[in-house]
C-alpha positions as CSV (number, residue, x, y, z in Angstrom):
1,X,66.7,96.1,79.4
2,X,66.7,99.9,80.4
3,X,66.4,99.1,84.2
4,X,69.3,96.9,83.5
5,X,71.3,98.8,81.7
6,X,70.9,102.2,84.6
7,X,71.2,99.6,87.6
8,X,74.7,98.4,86.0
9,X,75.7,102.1,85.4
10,X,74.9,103.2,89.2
11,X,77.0,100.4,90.2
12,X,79.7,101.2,87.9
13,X,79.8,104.9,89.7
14,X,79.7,103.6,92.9
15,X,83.0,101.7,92.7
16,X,84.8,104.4,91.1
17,X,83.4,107.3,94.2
18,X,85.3,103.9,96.4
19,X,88.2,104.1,94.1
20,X,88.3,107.6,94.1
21,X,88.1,108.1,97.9
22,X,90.6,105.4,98.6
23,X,93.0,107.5,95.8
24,X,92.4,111.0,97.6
25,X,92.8,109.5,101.1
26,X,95.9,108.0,100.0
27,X,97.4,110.8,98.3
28,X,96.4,113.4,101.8
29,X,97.4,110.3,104.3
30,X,100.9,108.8,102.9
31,X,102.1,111.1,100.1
32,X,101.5,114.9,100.5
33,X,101.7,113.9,104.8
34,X,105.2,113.3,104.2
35,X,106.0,115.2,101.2
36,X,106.8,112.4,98.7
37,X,105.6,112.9,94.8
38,X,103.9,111.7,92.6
39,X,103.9,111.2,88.6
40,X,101.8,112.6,85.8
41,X,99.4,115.4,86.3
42,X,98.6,114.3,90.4
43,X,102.7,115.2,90.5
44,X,101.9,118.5,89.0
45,X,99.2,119.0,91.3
46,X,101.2,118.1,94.4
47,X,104.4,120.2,93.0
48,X,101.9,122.8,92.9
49,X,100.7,122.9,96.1
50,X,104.3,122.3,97.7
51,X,105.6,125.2,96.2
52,X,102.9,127.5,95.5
53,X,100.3,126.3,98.1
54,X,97.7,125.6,96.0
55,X,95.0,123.3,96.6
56,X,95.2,120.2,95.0
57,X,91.8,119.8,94.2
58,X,91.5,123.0,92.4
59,X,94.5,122.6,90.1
60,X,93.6,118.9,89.5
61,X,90.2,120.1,87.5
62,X,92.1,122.4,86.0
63,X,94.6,120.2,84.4
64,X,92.5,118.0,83.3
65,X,89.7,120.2,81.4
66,X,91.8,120.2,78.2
67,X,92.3,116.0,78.2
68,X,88.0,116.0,78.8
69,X,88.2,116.7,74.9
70,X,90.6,114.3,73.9
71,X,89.0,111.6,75.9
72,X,85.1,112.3,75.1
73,X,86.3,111.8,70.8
74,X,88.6,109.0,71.5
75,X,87.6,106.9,74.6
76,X,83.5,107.2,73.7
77,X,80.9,109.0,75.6
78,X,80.7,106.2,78.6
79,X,83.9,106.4,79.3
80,X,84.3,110.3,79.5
81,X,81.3,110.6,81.9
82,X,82.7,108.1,84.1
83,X,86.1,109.9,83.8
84,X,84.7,113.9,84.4
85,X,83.2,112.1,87.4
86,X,86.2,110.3,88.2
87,X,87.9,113.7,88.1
88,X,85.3,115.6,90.2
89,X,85.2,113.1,92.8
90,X,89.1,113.2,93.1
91,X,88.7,116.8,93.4
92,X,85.8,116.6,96.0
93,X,87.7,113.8,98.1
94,X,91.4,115.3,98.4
95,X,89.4,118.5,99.9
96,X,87.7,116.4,102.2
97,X,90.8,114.3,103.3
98,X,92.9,117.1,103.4
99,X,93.4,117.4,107.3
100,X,93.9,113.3,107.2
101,X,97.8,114.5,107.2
102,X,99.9,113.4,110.2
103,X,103.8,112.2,108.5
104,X,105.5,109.0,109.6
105,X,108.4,110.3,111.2
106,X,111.2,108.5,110.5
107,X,109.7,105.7,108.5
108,X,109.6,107.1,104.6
109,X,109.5,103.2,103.2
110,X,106.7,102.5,105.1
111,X,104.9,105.7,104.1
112,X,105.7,105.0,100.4
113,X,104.7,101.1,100.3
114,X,101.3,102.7,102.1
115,X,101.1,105.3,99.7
116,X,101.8,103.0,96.5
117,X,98.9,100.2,97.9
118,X,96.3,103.1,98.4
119,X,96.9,104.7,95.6
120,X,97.0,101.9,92.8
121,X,94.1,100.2,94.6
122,X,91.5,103.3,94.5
123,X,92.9,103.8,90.7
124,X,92.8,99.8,89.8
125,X,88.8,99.7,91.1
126,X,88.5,103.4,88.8
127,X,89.8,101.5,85.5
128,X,88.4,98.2,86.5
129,X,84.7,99.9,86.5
130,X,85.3,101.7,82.9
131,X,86.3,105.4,84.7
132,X,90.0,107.1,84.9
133,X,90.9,110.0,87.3
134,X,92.0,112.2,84.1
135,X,95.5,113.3,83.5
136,X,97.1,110.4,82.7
137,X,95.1,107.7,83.6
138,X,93.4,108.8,80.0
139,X,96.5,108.5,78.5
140,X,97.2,105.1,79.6
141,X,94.4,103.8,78.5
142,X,95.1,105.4,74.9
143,X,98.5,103.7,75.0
144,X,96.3,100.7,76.3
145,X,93.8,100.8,73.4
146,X,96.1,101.3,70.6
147,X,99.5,100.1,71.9
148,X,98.6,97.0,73.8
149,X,100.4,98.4,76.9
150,X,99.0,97.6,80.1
151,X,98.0,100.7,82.4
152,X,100.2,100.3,85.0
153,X,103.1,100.4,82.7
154,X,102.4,103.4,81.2
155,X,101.5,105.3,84.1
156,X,105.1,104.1,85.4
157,X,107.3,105.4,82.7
158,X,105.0,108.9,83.0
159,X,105.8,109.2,86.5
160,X,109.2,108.4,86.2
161,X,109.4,111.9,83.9
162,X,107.3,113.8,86.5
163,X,109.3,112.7,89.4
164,X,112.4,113.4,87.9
165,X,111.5,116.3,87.8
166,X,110.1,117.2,91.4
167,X,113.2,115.3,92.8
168,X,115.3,118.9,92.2
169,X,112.5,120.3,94.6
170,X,111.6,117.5,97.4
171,X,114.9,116.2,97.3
172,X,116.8,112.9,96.4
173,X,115.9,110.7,99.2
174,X,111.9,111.3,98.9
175,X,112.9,111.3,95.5
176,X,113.7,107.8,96.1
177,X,111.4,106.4,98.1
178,X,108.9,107.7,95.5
179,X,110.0,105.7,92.8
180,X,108.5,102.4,95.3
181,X,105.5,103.9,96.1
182,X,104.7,104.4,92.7
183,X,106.7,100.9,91.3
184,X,103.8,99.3,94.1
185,X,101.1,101.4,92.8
186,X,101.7,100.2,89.3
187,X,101.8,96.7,90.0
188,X,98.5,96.6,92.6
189,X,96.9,98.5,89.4
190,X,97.8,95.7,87.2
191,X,96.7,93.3,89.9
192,X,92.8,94.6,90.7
193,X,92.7,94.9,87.0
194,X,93.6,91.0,85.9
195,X,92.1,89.6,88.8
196,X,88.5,90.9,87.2
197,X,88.7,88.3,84.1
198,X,91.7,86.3,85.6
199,X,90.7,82.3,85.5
200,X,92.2,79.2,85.1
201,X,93.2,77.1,81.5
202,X,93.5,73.2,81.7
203,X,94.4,71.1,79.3
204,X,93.5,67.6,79.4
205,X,94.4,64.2,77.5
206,X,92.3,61.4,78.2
207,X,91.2,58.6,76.1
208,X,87.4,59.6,76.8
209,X,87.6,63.2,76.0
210,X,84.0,63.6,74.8
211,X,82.6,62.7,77.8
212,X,84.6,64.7,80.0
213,X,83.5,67.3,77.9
214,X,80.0,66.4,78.0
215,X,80.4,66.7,81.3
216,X,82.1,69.9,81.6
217,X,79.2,71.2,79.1
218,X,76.3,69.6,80.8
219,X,77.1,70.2,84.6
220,X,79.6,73.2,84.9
221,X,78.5,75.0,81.6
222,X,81.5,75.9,80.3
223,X,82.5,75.4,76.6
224,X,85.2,73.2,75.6
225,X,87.8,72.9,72.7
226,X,88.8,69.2,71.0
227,X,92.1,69.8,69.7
228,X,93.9,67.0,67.6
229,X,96.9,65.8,68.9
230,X,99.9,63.3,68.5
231,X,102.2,61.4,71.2
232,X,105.6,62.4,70.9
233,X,107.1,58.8,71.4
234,X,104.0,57.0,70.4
235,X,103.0,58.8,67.1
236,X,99.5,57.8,68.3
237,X,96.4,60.4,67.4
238,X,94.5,61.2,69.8
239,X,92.1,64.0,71.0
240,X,93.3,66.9,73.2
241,X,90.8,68.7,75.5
242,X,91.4,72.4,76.2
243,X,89.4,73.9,78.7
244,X,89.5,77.8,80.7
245,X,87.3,77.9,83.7
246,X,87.1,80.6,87.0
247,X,89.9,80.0,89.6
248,X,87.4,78.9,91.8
249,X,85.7,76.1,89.5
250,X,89.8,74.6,88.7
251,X,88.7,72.1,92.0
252,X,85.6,71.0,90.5
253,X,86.6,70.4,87.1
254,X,89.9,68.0,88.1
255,X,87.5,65.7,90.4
256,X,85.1,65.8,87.3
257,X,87.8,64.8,84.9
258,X,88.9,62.2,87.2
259,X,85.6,60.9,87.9
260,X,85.6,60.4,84.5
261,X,89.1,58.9,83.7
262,X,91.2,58.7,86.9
263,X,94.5,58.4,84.5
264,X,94.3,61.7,82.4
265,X,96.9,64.2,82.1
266,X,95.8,67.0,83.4
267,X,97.5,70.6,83.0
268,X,96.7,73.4,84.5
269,X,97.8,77.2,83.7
270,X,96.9,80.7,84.6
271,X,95.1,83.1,82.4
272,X,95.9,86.0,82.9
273,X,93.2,88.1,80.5
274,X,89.9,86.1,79.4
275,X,87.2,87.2,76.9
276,X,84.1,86.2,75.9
277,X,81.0,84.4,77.1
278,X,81.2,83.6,80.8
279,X,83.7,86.1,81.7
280,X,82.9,89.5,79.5
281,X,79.5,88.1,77.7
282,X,76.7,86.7,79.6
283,X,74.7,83.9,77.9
284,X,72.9,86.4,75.5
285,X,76.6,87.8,73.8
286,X,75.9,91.0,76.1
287,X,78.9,92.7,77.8
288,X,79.1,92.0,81.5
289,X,80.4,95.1,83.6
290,X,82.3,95.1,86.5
């Protein structure tokens, strides 16, 4: 259980130094190459070094030493360790990236929509392996934890704030063009995120619902529901099947069902956030990471 538990954790820090680097080289390659902004606190770093020349990496650990206290009572002691290292690697990598940039002349959409992929990937694989990059990101995932918001939605209407504000110094056309980059950013967060537990709900009326799902039990071990239902014109009972599987088992459990009964109604529907055995539990009701 130990080995288990440190091999899961290594892993988890892994992805985040990935998501970190991708961040920093993002931030050095698109943004700060050709002087866009940012929102929350990696705004007030980049405003900082604009005007003041300061190094970004420096004021970034700064910022976020008072949050570490916040976070470490609220978010748990996991979290905050992957978080100070979150913040530390961000720090480490925006130094090392920091001759990665050559602007886009002439092409400030392209830069942004660059800028905006990079960056919300390397922060969706942070959040997606239990870390943040501080600032913000810790807020977010308050708002997430007791407000329901999703991350990237938060983070959005913080930026908009900070980059309201740095418009008066970088201008209204960067200004601008900042708002995409970090409207993409937002919604490639979102998208690494639900991708993790997306999957796949199907409901199914048949007239030989038990054995479609002894099937489903037996062969693709997944759980199914038996819902009562009624026909709308017929008034007839009958039994209602409701089903969520992976995205990439939807193929396998239509040929099943039709196996089965080649005249059942099949529905199918994304899910967009799943929970629970075979998606966050394993087998034994223990959390599965990453």
């Amino acid at each position: 259980m130990g080995e288990h538990a440190v091999g899961i954790r290594l892993k988890n820090l892994l992805a985040i130094t990935v998501g970190c680097a991708i961040f920093s080289f993002g931030l050095n390659y698109f943004t700060i190459a050709n002087g866009l902004a940012e929102g929350g606190f990696t705004g007030i770093t980049l405003l900082a070094n604009y005007i003041f020349g300061f190094d970004p990496g420096v004021v970034n650990l700064l910022l976020n030493l008072p949050l570490f206290f916040i976070g470490w009572k609220v978010l748990g002691r996991t979290s905050m360790i992957y978080t100070i290292y979150g913040v530390t690697a961000v720090s480490v990598f925006l130094w090392v990236f920091e001759d990665f940039r050559e602007p886009l002349h002439g092409d400030l959409l392209l830069a942004a929509l660059y800028a905006g992929v990079t960056v919300g990937l390397g922060l969706g694989l942070v959040f997606r392996y239990g870390g943040t990059t501080g600032g913000v990101d810790i807020l977010a995932r308050l708002a997430q934890k007791y407000l329901g918001w999703t991350i990237g939605r938060t983070m959005f209407l913080f930026d908009l704030f900070v980059i309201g504000a740095s418009a008066y110094y970088i201008g209204r056309e960067k200004a601008m063009y900042t708002l995409v980059a970090v409207f993409v950013g937002a919604r490639v967060i979102d998208f690494v995120q639900e991708v993790a537990y997306s999957a796949k709900a199907a409901i199914i009326v048949s007239e030989a619902t038990a054995e479609i799902a002894r099937r489903i039990l037996h062969e693709m071990e997944r759980g199914a529901t038996l819902l009562k239902g009624k026909g709308g014109y017929t008034g007839a009972e009958r039994d209602v099947l409701y089903v969520v599987v992976s995205r990439n088992e939807i193929q396998r459990l239509k040929a099943l069902v039709h196996q089965v009964d080649p005249y059942a109604f099949v529905a199918i529907q994304d899910v967009r956030d799943v929970h629970g055995e075979g998606f966050t539990l394993d087998e034994h009701k223990r959390p599965i990471e990453g």
